[in-house]
MMTF fields as JSON, N, C-alpha, C and O atoms, coordinates in Angstrom:
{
  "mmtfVersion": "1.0.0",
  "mmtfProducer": "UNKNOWN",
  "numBonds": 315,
  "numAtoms": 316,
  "numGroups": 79,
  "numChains": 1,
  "numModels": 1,
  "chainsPerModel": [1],
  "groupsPerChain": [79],
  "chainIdList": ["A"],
  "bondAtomList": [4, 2, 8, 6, 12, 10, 16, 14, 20, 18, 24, 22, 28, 26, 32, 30, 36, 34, 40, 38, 44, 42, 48, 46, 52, 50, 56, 54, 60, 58, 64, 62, 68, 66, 72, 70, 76, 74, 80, 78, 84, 82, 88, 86, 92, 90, 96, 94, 100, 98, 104, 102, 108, 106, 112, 110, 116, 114, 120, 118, 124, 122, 128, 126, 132, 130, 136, 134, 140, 138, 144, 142, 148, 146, 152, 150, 156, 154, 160, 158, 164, 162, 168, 166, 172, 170, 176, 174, 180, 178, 184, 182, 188, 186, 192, 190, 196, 194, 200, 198, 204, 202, 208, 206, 212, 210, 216, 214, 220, 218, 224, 222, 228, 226, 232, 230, 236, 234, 240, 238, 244, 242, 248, 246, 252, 250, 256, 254, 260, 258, 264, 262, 268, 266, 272, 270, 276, 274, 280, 278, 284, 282, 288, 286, 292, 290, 296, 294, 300, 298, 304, 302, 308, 306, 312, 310],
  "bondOrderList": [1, 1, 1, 1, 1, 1, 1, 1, 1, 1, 1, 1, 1, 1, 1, 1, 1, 1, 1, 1, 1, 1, 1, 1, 1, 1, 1, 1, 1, 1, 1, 1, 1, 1, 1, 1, 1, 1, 1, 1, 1, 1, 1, 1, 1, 1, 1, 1, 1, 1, 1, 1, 1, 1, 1, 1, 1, 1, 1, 1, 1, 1, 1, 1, 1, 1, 1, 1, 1, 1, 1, 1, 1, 1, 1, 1, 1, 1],
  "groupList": [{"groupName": "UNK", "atomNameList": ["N", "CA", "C", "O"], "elementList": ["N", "C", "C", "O"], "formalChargeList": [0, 0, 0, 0], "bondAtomList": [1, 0, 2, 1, 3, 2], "bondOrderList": [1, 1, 2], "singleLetterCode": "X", "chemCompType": "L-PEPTIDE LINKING"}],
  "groupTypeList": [0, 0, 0, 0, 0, 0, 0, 0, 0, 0, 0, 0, 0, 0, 0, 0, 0, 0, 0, 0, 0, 0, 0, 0, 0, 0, 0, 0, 0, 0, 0, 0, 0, 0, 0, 0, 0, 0, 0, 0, 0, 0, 0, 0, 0, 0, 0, 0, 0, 0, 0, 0, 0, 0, 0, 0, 0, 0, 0, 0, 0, 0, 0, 0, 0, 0, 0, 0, 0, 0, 0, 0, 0, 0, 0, 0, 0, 0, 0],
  "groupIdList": [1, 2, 3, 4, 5, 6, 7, 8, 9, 10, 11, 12, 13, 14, 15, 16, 17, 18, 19, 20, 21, 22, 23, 24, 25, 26, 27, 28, 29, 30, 31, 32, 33, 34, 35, 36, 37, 38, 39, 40, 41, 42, 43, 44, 45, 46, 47, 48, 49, 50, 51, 52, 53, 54, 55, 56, 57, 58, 59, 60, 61, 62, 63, 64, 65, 66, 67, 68, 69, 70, 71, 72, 73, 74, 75, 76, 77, 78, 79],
  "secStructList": [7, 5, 7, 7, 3, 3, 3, 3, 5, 7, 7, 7, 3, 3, 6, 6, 6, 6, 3, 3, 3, 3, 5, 7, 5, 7, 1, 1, 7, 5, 7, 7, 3, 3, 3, 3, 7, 6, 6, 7, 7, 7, 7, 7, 3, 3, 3, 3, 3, 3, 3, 3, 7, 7, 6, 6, 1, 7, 3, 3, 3, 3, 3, 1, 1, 1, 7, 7, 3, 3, 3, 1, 1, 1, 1, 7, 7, 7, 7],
  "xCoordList": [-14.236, -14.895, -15.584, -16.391, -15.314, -16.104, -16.986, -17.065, -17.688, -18.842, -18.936, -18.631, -19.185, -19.769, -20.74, -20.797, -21.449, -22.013, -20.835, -20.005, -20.974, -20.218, -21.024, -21.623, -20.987, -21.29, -20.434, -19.858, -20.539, -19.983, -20.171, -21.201, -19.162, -19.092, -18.793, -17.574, -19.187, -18.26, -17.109, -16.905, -16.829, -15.474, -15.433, -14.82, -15.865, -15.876, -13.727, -12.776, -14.119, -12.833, -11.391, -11.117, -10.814, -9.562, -8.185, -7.892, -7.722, -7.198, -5.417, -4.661, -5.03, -4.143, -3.855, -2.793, -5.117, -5.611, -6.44, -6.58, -6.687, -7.348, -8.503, -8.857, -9.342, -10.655, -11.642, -11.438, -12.519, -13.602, -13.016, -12.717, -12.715, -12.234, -13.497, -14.426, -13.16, -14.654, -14.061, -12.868, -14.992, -14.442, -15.509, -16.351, -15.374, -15.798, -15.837, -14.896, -17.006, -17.228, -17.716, -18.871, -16.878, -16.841, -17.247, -17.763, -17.06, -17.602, -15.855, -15.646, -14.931, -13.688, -12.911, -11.741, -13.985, -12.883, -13.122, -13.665, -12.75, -12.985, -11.956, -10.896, -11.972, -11.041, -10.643, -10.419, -10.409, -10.464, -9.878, -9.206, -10.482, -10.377, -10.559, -11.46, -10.118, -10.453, -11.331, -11.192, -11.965, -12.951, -13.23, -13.113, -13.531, -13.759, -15.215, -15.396, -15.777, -17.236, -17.407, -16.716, -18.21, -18.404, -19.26, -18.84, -19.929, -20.926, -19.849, -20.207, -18.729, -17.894, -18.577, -18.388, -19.668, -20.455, -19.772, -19.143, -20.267, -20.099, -20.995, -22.218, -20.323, -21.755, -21.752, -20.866, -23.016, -22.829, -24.136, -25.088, -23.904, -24.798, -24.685, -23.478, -25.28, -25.05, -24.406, -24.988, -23.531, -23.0, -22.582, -22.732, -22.108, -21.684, -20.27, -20.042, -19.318, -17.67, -17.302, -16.945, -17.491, -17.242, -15.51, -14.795, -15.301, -13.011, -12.64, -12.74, -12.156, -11.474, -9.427, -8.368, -9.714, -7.953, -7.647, -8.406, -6.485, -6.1, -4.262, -3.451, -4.024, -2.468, -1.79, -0.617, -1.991, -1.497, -1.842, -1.379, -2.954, -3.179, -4.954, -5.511, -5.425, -6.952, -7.464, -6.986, -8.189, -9.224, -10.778, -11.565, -11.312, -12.019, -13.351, -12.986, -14.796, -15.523, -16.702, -17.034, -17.401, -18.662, -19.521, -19.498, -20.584, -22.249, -23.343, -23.317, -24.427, -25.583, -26.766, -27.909, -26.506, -27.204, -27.262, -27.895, -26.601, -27.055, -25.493, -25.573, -24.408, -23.511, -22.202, -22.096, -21.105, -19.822, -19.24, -19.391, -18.505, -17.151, -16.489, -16.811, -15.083, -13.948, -13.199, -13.132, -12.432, -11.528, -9.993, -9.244, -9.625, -8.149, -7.272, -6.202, -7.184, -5.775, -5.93, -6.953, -4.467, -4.899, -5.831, -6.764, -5.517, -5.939, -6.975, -7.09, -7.815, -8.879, -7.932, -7.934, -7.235, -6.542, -6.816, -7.666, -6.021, -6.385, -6.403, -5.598, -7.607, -6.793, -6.1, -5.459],
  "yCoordList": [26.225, 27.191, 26.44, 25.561, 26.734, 26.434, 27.492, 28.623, 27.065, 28.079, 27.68, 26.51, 28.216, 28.222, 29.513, 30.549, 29.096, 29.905, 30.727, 30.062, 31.951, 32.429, 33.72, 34.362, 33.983, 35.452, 36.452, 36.296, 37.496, 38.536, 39.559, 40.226, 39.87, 41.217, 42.441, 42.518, 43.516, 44.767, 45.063, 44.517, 45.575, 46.366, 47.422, 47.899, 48.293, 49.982, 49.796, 49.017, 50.953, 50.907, 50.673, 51.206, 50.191, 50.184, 51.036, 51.098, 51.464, 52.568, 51.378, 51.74, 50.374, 49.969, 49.451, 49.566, 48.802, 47.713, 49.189, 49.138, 50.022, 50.946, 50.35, 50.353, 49.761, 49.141, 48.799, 49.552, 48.138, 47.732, 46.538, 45.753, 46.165, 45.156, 44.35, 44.898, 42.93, 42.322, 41.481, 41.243, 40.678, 39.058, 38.587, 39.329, 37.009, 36.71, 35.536, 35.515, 34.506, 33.376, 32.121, 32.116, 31.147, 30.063, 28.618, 28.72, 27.44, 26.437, 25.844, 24.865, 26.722, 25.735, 26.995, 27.017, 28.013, 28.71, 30.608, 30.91, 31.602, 33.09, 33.606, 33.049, 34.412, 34.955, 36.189, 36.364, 37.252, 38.674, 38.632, 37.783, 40.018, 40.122, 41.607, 42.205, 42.217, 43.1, 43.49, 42.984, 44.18, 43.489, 45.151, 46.053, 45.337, 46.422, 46.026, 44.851, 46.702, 46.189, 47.542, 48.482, 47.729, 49.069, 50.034, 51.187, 49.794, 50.587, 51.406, 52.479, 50.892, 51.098, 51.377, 52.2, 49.863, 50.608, 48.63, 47.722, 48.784, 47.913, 46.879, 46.987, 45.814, 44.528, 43.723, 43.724, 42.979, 42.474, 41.541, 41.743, 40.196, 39.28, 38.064, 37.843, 37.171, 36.196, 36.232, 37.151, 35.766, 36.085, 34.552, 33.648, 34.202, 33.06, 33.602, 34.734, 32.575, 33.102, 31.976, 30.805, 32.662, 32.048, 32.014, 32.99, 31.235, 30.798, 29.774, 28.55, 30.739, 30.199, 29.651, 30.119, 28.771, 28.627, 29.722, 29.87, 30.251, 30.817, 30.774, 30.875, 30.605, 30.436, 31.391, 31.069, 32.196, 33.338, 33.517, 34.376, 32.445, 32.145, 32.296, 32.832, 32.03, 31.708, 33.244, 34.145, 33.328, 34.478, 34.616, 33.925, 35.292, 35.184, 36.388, 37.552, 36.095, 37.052, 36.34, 35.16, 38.012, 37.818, 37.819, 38.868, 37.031, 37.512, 36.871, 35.718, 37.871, 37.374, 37.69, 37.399, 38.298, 38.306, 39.554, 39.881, 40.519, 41.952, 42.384, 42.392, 42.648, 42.438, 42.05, 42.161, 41.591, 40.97, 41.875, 43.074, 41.391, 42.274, 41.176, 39.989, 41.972, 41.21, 41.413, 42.491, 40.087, 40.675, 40.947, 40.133, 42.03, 42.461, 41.825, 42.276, 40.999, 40.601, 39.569, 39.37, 38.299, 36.91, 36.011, 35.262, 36.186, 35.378, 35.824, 37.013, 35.533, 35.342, 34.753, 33.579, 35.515, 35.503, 35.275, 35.958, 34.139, 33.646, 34.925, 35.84, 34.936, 35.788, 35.448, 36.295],
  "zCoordList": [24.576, 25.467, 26.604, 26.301, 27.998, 29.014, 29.611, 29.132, 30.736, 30.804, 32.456, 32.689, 33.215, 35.064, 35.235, 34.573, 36.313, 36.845, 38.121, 38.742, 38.265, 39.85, 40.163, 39.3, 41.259, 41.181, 42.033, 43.109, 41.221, 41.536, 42.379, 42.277, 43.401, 44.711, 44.136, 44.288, 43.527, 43.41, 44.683, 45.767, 44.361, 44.859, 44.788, 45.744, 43.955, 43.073, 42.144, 42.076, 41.759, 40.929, 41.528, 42.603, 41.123, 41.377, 40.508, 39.314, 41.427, 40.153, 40.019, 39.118, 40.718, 40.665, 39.223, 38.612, 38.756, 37.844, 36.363, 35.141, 37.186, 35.905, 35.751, 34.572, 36.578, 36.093, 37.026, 37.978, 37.257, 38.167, 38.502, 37.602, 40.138, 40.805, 41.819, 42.412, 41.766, 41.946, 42.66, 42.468, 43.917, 44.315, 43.35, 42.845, 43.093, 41.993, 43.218, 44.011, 43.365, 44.057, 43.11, 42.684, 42.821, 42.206, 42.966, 44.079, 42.474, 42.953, 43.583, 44.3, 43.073, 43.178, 44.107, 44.492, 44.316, 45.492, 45.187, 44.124, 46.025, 45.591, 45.277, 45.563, 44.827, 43.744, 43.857, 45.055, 43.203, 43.054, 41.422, 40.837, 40.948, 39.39, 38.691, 39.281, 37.861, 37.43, 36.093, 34.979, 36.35, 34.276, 33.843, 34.672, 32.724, 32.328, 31.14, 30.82, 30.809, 29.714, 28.945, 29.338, 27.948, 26.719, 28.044, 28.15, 28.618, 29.348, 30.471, 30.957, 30.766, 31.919, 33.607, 34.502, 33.342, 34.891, 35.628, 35.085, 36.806, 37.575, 37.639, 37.547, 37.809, 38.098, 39.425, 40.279, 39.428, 40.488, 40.333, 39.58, 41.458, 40.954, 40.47, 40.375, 40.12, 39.343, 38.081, 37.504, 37.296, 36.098, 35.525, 36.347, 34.283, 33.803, 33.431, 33.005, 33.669, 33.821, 32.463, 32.59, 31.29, 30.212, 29.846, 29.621, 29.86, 29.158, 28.368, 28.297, 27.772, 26.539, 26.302, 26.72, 25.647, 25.894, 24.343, 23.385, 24.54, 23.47, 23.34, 24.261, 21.989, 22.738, 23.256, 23.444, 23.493, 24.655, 25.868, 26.617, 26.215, 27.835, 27.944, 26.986, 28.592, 28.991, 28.97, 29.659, 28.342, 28.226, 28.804, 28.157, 29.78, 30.275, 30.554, 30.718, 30.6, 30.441, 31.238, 31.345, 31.96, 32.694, 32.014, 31.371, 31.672, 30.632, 31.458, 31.89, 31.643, 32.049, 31.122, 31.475, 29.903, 28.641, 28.32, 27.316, 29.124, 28.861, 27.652, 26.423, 28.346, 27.97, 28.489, 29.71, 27.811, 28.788, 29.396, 29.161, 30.255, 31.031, 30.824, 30.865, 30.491, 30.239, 31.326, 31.916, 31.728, 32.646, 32.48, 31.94, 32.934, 32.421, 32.79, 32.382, 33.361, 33.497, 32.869, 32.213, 32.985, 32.322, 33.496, 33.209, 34.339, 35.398, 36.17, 35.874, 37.013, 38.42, 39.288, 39.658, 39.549, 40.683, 42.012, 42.584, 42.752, 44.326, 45.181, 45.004, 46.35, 47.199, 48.207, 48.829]
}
């Protein structure tokens, strides 16, 4: 498991993706991403971009202690 700080832009929903679409700003570059969480509300802000290797491909989640958003796809995709 690795761990970064990034923070996160809302977007509002995306209906392409079925979920909440975000730029996500990292130390290695910005991104775009889709995440979904139990509350189904939007975030924004500072967040920790926690990933995991799994053998079906890198799994990835927002937490700033409240609760995660996962993001749906496999990737944090370039824009």
């Amino acid at each position: 498991m690795s761990n970064t700080q990034v923070t996160i832009s809302p977007e509002g929903f995306d209906p392409n993706c079925g979920a909440f679409r975000a730029t996500v700003s990292t130390n290695w570059g910005t991104y775009t991403a889709c995440y979904y969480n139990r509350s189904n509300k939007e975030i924004s802000g500072s967040y920790t971009l926690y990933y995991y290797n799994q053998p079906g491909g890198v799994w990835y989640s927002f937490d700033n202690g409240d609760e995660p958003s996962y993001v749906k796809s496999d990737t944090v995709v370039p824009q």
